[in-house]
C-alpha positions in Angstrom: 0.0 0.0 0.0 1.3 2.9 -0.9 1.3 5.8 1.6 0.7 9.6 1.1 3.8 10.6 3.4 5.7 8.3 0.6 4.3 10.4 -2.2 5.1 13.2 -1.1 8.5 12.3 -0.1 9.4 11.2 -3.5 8.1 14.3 -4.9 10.1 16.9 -2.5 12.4 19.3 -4.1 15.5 20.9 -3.4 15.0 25.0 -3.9 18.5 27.4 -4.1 19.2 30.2 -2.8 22.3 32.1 -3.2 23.9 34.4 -0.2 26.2 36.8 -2.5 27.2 40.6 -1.9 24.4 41.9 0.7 21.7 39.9 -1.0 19.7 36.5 -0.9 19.0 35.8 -4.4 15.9 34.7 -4.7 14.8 37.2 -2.2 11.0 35.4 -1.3 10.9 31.7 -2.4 7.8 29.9 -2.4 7.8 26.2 -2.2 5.4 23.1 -1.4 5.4 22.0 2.0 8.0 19.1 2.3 10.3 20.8 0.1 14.1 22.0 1.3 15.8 25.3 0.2 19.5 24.9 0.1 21.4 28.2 0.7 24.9 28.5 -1.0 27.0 31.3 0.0 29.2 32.0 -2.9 30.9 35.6 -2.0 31.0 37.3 1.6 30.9 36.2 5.4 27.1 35.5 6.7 24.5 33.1 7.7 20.9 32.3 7.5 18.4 33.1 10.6 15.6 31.8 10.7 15.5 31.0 14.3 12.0 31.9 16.5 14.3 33.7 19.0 15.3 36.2 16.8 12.1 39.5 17.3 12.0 40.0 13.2 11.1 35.7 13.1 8.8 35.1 16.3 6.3 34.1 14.0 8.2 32.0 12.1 6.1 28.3 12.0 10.1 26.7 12.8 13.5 27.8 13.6 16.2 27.2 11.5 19.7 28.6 10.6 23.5 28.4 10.4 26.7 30.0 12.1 28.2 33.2 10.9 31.1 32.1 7.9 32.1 32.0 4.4 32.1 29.4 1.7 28.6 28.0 3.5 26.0 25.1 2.2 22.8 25.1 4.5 20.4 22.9 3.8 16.5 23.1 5.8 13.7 20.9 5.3 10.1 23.0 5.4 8.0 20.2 6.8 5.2 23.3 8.4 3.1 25.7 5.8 3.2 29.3 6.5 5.7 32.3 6.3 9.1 31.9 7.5 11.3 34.9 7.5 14.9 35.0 7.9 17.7 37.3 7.6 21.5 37.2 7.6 23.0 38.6 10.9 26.1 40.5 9.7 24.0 42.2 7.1 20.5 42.9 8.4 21.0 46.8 8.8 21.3 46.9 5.1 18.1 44.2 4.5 19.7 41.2 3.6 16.7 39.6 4.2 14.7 37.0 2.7 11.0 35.3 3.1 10.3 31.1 2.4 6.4 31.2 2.1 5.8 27.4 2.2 2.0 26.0 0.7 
């Protein structure tokens, strides 16, 4: 018998981001519930916060997030719908900020 949790783990999908300059490119992501984002940083020291902790992300359906570095792979599973918001820490005066809205 096959099982919905099954489907939907074989359908799942891997979503990039890229942490480059003072910007998350894609800015806002939206992806199915289930689905992962994978952020790359390719140029610059920062990090992904997602974490509940955090005032801008109290809202935030999960934490998530990495350390402070350079040369970075993250990798986050979405397994909650709603609107996660995260930022990076070094860079969040200047709004390197971005939004996974997950359906």
């Amino acid at each position: 018998m096959i099982k919905l949790k099954d489907i939907l783990t074989e359908q799942a999908k891997t979503h990039e981001v890229i942490a480059t300059g003072i910007v998350f490119k894609p800015e806002n992501i939206t992806i199915a519930e289930g689905d992962s984002v994978l952020w790359i940083n390719t140029q610059g020291v920062h990090n992904v916060n997602g974490k509940q902790s955090h005032p801008r992300n109290k809202n935030n359906p999960a934490s998530f997030g990495n350390k402070v570095g350079k040369g970075w792979k993250y990798k986050f599973k979405f397994t909650k719908a709603g609107k996660y918001n995260y930022h990076c820490d070094p860079h969040l005066g200047v709004k390197m900020v971005g939004t996974v809205n997950v359906k």
